[in-house]
DRENRO-938265 format. One line per 3 residues: number of its first residue (from 1); their letters; for each residue z, y, x of C-alpha. Coordinates in steps of 0.05 Angstrom, whole numbers. Example, Ala and Ser with C-alpha at 12.3 -4.5 7.8 and 13.67 -1.06 7.14 Angstrom:
DRENRO-938265
1	AS	156 -90 246 | 143 -21 273
//
This chain:
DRENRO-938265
1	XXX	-561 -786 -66 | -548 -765 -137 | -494 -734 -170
4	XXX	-440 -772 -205 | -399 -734 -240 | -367 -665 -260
7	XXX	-293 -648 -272 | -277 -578 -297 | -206 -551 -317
10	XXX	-186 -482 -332 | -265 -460 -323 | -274 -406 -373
13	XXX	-275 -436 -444 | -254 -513 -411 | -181 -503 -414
16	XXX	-167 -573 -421 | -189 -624 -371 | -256 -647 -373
19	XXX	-298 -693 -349 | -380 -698 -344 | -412 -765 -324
22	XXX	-474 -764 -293 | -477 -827 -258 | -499 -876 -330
25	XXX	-572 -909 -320 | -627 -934 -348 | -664 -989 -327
28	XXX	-649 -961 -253 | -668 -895 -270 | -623 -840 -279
31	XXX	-656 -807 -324 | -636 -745 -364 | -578 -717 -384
34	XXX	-574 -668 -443 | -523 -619 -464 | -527 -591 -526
37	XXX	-489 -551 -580 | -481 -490 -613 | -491 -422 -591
40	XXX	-419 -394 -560 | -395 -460 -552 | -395 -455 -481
43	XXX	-455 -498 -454 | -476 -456 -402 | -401 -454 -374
46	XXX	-421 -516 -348 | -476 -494 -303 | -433 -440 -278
49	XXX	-381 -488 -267 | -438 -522 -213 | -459 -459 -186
52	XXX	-386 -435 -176 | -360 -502 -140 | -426 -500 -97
55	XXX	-403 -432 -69 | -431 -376 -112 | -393 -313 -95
58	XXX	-432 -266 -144 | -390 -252 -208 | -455 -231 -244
61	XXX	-489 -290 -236 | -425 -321 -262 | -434 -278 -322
64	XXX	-371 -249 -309 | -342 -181 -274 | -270 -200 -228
67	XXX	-262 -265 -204 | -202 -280 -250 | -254 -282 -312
70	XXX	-272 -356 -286 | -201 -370 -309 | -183 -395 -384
73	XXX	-156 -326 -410 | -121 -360 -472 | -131 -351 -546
76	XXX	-88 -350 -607 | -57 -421 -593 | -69 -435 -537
79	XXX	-25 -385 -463 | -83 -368 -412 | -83 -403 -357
82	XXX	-67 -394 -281 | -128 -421 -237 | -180 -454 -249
85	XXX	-215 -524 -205 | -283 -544 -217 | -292 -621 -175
88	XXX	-366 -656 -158 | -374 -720 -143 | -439 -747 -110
91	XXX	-468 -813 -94 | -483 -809 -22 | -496 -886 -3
94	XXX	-565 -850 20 | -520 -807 75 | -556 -758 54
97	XXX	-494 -707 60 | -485 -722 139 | -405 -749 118
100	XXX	-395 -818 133 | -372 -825 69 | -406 -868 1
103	XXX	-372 -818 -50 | -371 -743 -34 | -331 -692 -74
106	XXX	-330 -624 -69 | -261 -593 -105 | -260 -514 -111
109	XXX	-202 -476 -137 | -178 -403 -154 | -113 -365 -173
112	XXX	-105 -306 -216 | -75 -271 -148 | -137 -277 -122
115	XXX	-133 -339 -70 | -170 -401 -72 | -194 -460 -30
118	XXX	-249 -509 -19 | -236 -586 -13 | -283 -633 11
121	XXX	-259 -704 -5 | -189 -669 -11 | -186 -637 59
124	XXX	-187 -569 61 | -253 -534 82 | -292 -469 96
127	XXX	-342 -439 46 | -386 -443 105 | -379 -518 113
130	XXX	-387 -533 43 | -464 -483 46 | -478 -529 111
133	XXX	-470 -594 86 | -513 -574 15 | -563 -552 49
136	XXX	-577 -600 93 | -578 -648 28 | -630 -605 6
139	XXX	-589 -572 -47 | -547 -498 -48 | -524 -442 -92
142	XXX	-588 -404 -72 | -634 -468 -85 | -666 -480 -147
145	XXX	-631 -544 -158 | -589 -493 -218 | -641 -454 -265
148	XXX	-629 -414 -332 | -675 -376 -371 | -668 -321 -342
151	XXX	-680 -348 -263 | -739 -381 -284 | -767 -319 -306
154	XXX	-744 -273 -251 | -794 -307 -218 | -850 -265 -235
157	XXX	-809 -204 -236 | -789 -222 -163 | -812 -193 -95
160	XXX	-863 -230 -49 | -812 -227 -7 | -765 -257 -52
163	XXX	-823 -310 -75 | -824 -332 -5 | -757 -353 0
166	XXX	-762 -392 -60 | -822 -431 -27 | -781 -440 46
169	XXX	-725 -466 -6 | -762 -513 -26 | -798 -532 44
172	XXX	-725 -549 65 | -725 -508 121 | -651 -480 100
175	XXX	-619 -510 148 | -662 -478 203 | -649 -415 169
178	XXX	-583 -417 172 | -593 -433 238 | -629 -374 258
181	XXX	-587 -331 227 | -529 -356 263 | -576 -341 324
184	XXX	-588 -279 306 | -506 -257 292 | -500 -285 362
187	XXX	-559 -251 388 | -529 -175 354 | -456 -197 382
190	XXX	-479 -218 445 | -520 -152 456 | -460 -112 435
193	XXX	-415 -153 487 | -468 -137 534 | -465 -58 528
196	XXX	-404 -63 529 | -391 -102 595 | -450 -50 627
199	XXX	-415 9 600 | -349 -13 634 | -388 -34 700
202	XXX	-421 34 703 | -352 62 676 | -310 23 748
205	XXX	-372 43 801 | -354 111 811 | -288 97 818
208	XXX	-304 20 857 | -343 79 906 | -291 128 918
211	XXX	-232 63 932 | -281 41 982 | -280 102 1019
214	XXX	-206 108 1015 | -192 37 1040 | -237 48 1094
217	XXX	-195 111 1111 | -140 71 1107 | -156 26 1164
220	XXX	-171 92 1206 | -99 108 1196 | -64 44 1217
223	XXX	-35 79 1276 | -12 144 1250 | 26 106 1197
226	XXX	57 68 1237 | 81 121 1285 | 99 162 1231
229	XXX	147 107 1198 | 179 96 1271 | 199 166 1280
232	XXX	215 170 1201 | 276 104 1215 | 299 139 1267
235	XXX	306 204 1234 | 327 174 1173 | 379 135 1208
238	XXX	406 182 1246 | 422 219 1180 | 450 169 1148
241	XXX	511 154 1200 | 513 226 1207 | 532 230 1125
244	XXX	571 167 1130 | 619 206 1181 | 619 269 1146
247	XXX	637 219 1085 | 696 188 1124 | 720 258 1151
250	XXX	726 287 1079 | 754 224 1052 | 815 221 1096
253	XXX	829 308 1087 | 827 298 1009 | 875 241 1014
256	XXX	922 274 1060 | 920 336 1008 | 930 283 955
259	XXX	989 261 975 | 1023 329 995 | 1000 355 924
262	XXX	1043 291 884 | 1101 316 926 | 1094 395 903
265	XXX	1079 368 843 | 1140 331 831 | 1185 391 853
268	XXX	1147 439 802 | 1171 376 746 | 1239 386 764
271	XXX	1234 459 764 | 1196 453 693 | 1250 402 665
274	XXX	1304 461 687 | 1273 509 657 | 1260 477 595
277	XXX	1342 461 595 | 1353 534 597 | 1308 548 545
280	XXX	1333 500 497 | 1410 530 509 | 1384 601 500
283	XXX	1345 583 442 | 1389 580 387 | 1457 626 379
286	XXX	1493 603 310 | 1541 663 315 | 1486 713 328
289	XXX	1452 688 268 | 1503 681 221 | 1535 749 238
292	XXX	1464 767 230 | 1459 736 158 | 1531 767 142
295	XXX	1501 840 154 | 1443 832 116 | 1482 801 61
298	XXX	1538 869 65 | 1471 908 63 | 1450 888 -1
301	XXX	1529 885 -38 | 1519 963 -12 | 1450 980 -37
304	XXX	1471 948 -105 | 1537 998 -105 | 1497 1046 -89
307	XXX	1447 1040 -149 | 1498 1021 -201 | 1535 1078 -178
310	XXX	1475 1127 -189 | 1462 1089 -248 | 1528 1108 -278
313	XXX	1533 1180 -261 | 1466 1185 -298 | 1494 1157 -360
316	XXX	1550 1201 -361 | 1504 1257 -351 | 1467 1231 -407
319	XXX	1524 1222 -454 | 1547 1299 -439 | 1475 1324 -457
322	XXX	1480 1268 -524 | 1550 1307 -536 | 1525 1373 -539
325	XXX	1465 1356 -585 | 1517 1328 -632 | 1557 1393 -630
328	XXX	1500 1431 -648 | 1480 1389 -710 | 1554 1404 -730
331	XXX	1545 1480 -719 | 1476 1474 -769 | 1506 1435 -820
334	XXX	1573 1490 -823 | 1529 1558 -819 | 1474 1550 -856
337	XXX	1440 1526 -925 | 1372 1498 -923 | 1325 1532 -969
340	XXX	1294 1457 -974 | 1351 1401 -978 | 1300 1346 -973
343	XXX	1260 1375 -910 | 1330 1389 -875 | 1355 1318 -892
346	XXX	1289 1290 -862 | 1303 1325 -797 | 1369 1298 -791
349	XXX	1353 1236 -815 | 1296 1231 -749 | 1341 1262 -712
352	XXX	1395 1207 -710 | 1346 1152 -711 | 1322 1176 -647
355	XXX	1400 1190 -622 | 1413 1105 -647 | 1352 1094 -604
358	XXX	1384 1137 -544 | 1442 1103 -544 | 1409 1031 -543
361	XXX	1365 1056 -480 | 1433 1078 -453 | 1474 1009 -455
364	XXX	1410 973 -426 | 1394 1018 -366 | 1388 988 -299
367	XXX	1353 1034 -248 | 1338 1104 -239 | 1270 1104 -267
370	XXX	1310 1074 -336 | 1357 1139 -325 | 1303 1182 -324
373	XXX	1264 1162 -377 | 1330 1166 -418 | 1343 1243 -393
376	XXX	1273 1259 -417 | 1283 1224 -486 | 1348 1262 -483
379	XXX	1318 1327 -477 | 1265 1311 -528 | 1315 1297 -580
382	XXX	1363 1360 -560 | 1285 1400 -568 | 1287 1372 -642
385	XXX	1355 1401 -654 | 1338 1461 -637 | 1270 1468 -667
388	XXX	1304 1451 -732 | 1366 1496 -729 | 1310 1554 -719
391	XXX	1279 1529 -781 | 1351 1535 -818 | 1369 1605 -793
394	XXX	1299 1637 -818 | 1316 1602 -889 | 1396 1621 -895
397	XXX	1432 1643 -956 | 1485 1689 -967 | 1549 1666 -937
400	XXX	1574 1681 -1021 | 1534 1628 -1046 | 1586 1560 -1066
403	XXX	1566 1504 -1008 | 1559 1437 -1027 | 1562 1375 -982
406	XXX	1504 1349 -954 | 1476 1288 -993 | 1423 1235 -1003
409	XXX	1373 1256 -1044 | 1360 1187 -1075 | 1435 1161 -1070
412	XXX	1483 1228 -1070 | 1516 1198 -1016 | 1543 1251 -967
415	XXX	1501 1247 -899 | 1533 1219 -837 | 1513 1254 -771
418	XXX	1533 1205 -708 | 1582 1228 -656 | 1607 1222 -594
421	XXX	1656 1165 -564 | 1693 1210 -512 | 1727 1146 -484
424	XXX	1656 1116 -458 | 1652 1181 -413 | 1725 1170 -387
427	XXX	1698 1097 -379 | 1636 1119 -338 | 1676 1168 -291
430	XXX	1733 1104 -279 | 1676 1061 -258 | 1646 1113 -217
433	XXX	1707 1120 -185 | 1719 1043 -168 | 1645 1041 -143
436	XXX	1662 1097 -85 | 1712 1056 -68 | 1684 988 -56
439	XXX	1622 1026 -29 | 1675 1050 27 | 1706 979 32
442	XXX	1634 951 57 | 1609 1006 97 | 1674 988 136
445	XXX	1657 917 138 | 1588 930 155 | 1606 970 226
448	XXX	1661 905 244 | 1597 864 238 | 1559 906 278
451	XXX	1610 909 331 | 1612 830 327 | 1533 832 343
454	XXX	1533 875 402 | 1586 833 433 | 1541 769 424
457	XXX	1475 799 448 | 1517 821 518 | 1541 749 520
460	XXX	1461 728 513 | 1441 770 564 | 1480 739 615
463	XXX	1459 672 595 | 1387 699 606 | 1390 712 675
466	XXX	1398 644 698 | 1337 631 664 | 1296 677 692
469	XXX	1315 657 768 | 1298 586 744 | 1227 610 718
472	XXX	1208 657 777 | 1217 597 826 | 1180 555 776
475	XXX	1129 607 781 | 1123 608 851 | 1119 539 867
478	XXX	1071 524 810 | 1021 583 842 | 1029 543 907
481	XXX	1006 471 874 | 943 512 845 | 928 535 916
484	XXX	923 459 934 | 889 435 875 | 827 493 890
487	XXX	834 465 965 | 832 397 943 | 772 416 888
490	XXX	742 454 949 | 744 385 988 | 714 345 930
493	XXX	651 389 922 | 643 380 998 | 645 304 992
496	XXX	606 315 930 | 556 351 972 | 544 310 1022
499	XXX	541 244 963 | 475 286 947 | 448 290 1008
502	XXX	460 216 1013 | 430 198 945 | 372 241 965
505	XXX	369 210 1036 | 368 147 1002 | 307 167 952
508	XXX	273 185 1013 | 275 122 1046 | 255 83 990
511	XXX	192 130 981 | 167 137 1046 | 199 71 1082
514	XXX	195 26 1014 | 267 4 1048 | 346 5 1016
517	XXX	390 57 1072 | 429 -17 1079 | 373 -37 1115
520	XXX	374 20 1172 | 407 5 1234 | 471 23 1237
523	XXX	477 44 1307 | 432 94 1344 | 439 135 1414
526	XXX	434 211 1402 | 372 254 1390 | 331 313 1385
529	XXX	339 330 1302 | 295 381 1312 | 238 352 1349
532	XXX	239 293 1306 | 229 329 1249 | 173 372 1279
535	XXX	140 294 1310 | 142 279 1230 | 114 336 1207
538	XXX	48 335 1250 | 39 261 1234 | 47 272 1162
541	XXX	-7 328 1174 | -54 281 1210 | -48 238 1149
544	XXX	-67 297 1099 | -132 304 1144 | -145 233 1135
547	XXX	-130 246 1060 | -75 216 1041 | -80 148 1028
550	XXX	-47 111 985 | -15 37 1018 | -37 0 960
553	XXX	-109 33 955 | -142 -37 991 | -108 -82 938
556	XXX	-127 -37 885 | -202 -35 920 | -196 -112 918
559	XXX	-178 -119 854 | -227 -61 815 | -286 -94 859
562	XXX	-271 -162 831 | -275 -139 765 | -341 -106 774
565	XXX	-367 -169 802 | -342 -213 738 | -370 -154 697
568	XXX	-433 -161 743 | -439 -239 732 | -412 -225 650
571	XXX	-473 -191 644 | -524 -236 680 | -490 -294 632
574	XXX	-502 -243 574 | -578 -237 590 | -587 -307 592
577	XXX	-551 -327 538 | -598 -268 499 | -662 -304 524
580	XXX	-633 -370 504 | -619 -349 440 | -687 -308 434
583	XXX	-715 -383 448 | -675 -417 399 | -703 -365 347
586	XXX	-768 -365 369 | -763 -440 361 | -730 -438 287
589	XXX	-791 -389 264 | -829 -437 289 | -806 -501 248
592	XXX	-798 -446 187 | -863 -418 188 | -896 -489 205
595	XXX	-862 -520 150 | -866 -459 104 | -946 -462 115
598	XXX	-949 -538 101 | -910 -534 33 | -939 -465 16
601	XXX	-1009 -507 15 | -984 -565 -23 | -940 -524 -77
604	XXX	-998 -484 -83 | -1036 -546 -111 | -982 -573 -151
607	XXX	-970 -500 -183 | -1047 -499 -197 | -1042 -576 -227
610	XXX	-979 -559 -278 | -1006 -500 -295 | -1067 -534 -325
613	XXX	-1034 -584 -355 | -984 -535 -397 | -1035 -482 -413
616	XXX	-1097 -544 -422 | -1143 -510 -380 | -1143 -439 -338
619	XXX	-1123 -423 -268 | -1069 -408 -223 | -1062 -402 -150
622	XXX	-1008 -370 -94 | -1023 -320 -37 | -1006 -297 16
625	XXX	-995 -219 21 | -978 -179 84 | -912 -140 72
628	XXX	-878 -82 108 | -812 -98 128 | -758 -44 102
631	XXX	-729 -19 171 | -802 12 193 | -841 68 145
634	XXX	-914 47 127 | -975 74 149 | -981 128 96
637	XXX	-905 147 101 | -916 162 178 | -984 198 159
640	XXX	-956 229 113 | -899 253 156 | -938 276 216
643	XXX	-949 345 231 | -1025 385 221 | -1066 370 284
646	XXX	-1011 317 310 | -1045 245 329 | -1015 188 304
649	XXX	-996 128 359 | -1045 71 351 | -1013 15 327
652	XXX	-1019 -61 368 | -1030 -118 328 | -963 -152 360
655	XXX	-926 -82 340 | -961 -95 263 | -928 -166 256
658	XXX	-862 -144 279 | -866 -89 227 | -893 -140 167
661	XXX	-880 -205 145 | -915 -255 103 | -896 -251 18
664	XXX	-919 -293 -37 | -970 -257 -92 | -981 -301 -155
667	XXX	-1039 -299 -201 | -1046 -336 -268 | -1106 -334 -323
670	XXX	-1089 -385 -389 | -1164 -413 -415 | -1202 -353 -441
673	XXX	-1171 -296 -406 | -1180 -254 -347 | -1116 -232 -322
676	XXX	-1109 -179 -264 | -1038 -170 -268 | -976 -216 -286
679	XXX	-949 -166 -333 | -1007 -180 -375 | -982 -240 -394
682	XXX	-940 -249 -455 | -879 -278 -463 | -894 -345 -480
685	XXX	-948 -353 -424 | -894 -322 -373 | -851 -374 -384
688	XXX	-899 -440 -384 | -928 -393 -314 | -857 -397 -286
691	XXX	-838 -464 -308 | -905 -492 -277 | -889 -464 -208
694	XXX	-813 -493 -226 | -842 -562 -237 | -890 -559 -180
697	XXX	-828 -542 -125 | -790 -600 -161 | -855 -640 -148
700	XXX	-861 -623 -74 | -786 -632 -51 | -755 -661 -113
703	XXX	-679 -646 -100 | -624 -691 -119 | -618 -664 -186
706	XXX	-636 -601 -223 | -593 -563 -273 | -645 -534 -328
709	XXX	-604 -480 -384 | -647 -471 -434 | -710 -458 -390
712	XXX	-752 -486 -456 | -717 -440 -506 | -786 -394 -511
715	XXX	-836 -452 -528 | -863 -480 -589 | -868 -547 -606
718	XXX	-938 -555 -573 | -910 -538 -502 | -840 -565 -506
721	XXX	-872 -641 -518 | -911 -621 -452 | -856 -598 -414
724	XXX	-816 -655 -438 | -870 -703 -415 | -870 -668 -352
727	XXX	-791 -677 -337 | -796 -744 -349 | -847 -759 -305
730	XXX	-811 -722 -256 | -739 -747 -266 | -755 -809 -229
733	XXX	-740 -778 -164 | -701 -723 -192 | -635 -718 -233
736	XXX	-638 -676 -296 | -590 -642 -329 | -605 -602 -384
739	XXX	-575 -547 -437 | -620 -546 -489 | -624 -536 -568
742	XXX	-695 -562 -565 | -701 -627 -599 | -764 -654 -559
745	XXX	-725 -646 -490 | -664 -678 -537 | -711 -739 -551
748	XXX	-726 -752 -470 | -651 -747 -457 | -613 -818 -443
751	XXX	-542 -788 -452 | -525 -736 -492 | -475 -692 -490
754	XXX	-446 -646 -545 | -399 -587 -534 | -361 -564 -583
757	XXX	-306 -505 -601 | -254 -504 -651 | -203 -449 -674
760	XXX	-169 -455 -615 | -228 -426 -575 | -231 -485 -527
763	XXX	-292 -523 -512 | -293 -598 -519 | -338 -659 -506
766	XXX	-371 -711 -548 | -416 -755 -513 | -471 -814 -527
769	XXX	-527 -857 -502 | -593 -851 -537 | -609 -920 -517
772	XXX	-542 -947 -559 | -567 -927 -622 | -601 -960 -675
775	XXX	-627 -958 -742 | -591 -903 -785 | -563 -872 -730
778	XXX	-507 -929 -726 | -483 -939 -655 | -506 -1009 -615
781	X	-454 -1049 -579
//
């Protein structure tokens, strides 16, 4: 088995698709395949591409953080992609991958939502079945058949523990791991299914002991039930035709009541249809209402009489009081002189602007308030007059003195007091007069309507008391239907009543006789209710001192004691399935620890032999160390936890292996140095340390191939001819790929492979055989 080739697309850098062929040889030999470029390139995206398709699920030893960073995340020309499928193809001829197939591949892809799938030779697959069929081919994410720098180093920095698993890696014992580890979920599950089926068992045997009691109970009772149900059909029969005739008697009453309460009810219709005839006459009289509306009308001709008659007597009032004010301006302007012209011109002048006003309020009155406003105004004015004729007589001048007409100051125009129309008085008192007279005119009117109206309402009131017969016999024969519906309502509840009874006779039988009342005979001779019922009671009494027992209690007995019996045999099959597995275990440590002894001896001398040959001399050697396993506190953390005067346990030697387990302790001194501790050495000796236990593992089970990045970076020329030398001699049995700048492990390479990145930020391929080129570097046909 070897592997063939390597298809990557959308894998980090390799946007593109891209193809790595591993399967070119050399004079039979497979020889070594080198990668090689420059430094963010993307070389080592390569061996992550094989560690990813092989099943790695740790982002940090993918060098990444979320499992979308796998997945081309663009650049400047070129859109990021959307998953990402890394394909391996292997040789198997050799069957070494138990598929009964020549050519194996191994397809793994991923989405940016987050799913993905494994193919194997294009069928779908489980992770798990991909781990199972690399390991038993001797290869595995977990395997050394993948090493960088910085795994070939970790090493030394690792655990015995974790040393130990390196060396049962490389024993091949994985697949017995696995194995036992499988063994051991099953053991943990199967424990766990094993409380559980106790708990319940222990949970049902109370229970399983209490049904047991009852169900033997129940077989005591046979004959009480069954005297008890006898009596209870009887009773319960006899009940039922009793309710059945009750039933019938209340069913024929309310029917006969039915029918004599249609034939009441159809009289009260006609009584209700006469009555409503009557109403409908009575309810409207036109000539009521009109005469009505002809009265109101009169009313209102009167009450506006009335007010324009008031209104007119107050305007003659009012022109009286304007004529006497007028008079008395008169009387001033003949008897006296003012002492100042311009002061008594002023007055007068007011005064008649007010009297223009007064008469203007005059034409427009309309109602009393108007009139009495006007009187006020009136008086006002007349209060003027006489305020200024005071003023006059207290500034006379002898009677002697020449008088001179009264004129304008400002035009010398003689002023012109207003006066009185006498005819709008003799107007006012005409008008008056004609009002009292078509006042008397409608009161007249106004009693020959009224007259009119009595004579109608009489003629109403006789019509009324045909109505009235008509509703007192309505009235009585409707009072008589009501006293039939509340007997026929009365009759209903009783049927009702006894409906209940039946419903609840009918519950009963179900519950106690698990039978429908349809069931019951329907005929039955006559009995004693009373002793029945007291036969029933004392049986059901007998039962309570039994303890009342439940018919179904033996099936449920049955049933509950089955199930404790599966749970019973679930167990026993749970305990020997334990010890089985326990075996298988015990047989897988077995193979693991015999195998893991065998190669720990053998890598031991190969580790010892490369180390020599890199360093030219020294020593190196693996042991075996006794480790505490983490789930149990050491000796001095127990000692140190116990109390003053408190004696520890005393441990058995069969308890201290079960508490410990076997690591792997290396020790390393180059020529001419005494080491005590790895972390003495420096960095260059570290690395040829940890690449001669790397070579010697290869050595001892050389896997199909091995995937070296850079492992050689840290050594100078000296020791990178030697551990080329070395990979040569070992890649007759093993594949090698390796990512390298180092020219010497460039030199023992047959292909070569260049990587490559351009603006873009996509990594490409350039590849060549070493063994096609000639002179100058020209390329051989």
């Amino acid at each position: 088995m070897f592997l063939k080739k390597l298809e990557i697309s959308g894998f980090k850098s390799f946007a593109n698709k891209t193809s790595l062929d591993f399967s070119i040889s050399h004079d039979g030999v497979r020889g070594i395949t080198a990668v090689v470029g420059p430094n963010g390139s993307g070389k080592s995206n390569i061996a992550d591409a094989l560690r990813w398709v092989m099943g790695e699920q740790s982002m940090k030893n993918l060098r990444g953080k979320k499992s979308d960073d796998i997945i081309f995340a663009g650049s400047g020309k070129k859109a990021r992609l959307g998953s990402a499928q890394v394909t391996l193809y292997f040789d198997n001829a050799d069957k070494k991958i138990p598929l009964e197939f020549d050519e194996v591949s191994i397809t793994r892809k991923i989405y940016r939502s987050g799913e993905g799938e494994y193919l194997i030779n294009g069928s779908r697959a489980r992770l798990q079945d991909v781990v199972d069929i690399l390991a038993k081919a001797g290869i595995g994410k977990e395997s050394y058949s993948i090493i960088n720098q910085g795994m070939a180093d970790a090493v030394l920095n690792a655990t015995p523990l974790d040393r130990r698993s390196i060396i049962e890696e490389a024993a091949g014992v994985k697949q017995y791991q696995i194995k036992k580890e499988r063994s051991l979920r099953k053991l943990d599950s199967t424990r766990e299914n094993l409380d559980k089926a106790r708990s319940l068992a222990e949970e049902i045997k109370p229970h399983l002991k209490m049904l047991k009691r009852q169900a033997e109970k129940a077989s005591q009772s046979e004959g009480v039930i069954k005297e008890l149900r006898e009596k209870q059909l009887t009773l319960y029969t006899y009940l039922w035709n009793n309710f059945q005739q009750e039933k019938n008697t209340f069913n024929l009453a309310k029917e006969e009541m039915g029918r004599t309460m249609m034939n009441m009810q159809r009289d009260v219709d006609k009584l209700a249809d006469e009555l409503n005839r009557e109403a409908k006459v009575d309810e409207v009289n036109v000539a009521l209402g009109e005469l009505e509306k002809q009265k109101s009308e009169k009313r209102n001709q009167l009450n506006q009489l009335d007010r324009d008659l008031i209104v007119t007597e107050g305007r003659i009032e009012i022109e009286k009081e304007k004529q006497k004010n007028i008079e008395m301006i008169e009387e001033i302007k003949v008897q006296s002189i003012p002492v100042d012209l311009h002061y008594v011109r002023k007055g007068i002048e007011d005064i008649r602007a007010e009297q223009e006003k007064l008469i203007a309020q005059i034409e427009n009155a309309e109602s009393l308030d108007d009139l009495q406003d006007i009187k006020e105004f009136a008086r006002s004015i007349q209060q003027r007059l006489f305020e200024l004729k005071a003023d006059i007589e207290n500034g006379k001048k002898d009677k002697n003195v020449v008088e001179t007409p009264q004129r304008d100051v400002c035009t010398a125009k003689p002023v012109v007091v207003a006066t009185v129309d006498s005819t709008a008085i003799i107007e006012f008192k005409e008008k008056t007069i004609k009002l009292r007279e078509d006042i008397a005119k409608i009161e007249i009117e106004i009693k020959d309507i009224e007259q009119k109206i009595e004579a109608e309402i009489q003629a109403d009131r006789q019509k009324r008391q045909k109505f009235f017969e008509v509703e007192r016999s309505f009235r009585a024969k409707q009072e008589e239907l009501n006293k039939m519906k509340d007997q026929f309502n009365d009759s209903k509840v009783a049927l009702a009543r006894v409906e209940v009874h039946e419903e609840d006779l009918r519950a009963d039988v179900l519950k106690e006789l698990s039978l429908n009342v349809e069931e019951l005979k329907q005929e039955i001779s006559q009995i004693d209710r009373g002793q029945l019922e007291r036969d029933i009671t004392r049986l059901k009494g007998q039962m309570e001192q039994i303890g009342g027992i439940d018919p179904l209690v033996v099936e449920e007995y049955e049933e509950t004691n089955k199930r404790f019996e599966f749970l019973t045999k679930e167990s026993e099959d749970l305990e020997n399935a334990i010890v089985s597995l326990r075996e298988i275990i015990k047989e897988m440590d077995q193979k693991i620890n015999g195998e893991f002894s065998a190669t720990f001896e053998e890598i031991n001398k190969e580790f010892t032999k490369y180390f020599r040959i890199i360093f030219g001399g020294g020593n190196a050697s693996l042991k075996k160390v006794e480790v505490r396993k983490r789930s149990y506190k050491s000796k001095d953390e127990v000692e140190g936890g116990a109390e003053e005067g408190e004696e520890l346990p005393i441990e058995t030697e069969e308890e201290r292996r079960e508490k410990s387990d076997i690591g792997i302790d290396i020790s390393a001194s180059p020529p001419g140095k005494k080491i005590s501790n790895l972390s003495m050495l420096s960095g260059g000796e570290r690395s040829l340390t940890s690449l001669a236990l790397l070579f010697a593992i290869i050595a001892h089970n050389p896997p199909p191939f091995a995937v070296l990045d850079e492992v050689e970076a840290a050594l100078d020329e000296a020791n990178s001819k030697r551990f080329g030398r070395i990979i040569q001699e070992l890649s007759g049995s093993t594949q090698f790929v390796t990512i390298t700048h180092n020219r010497e492990t460039m030199r023992q390479a047959s292909v070569l492979y260049g990587v490559t990145m351009g603006d873009e930020g996509i990594s490409k391929l350039l590849s060549v055989r070493l063994d096609q080129v000639g002179q100058g570097g020209r390329i051989l046909q």
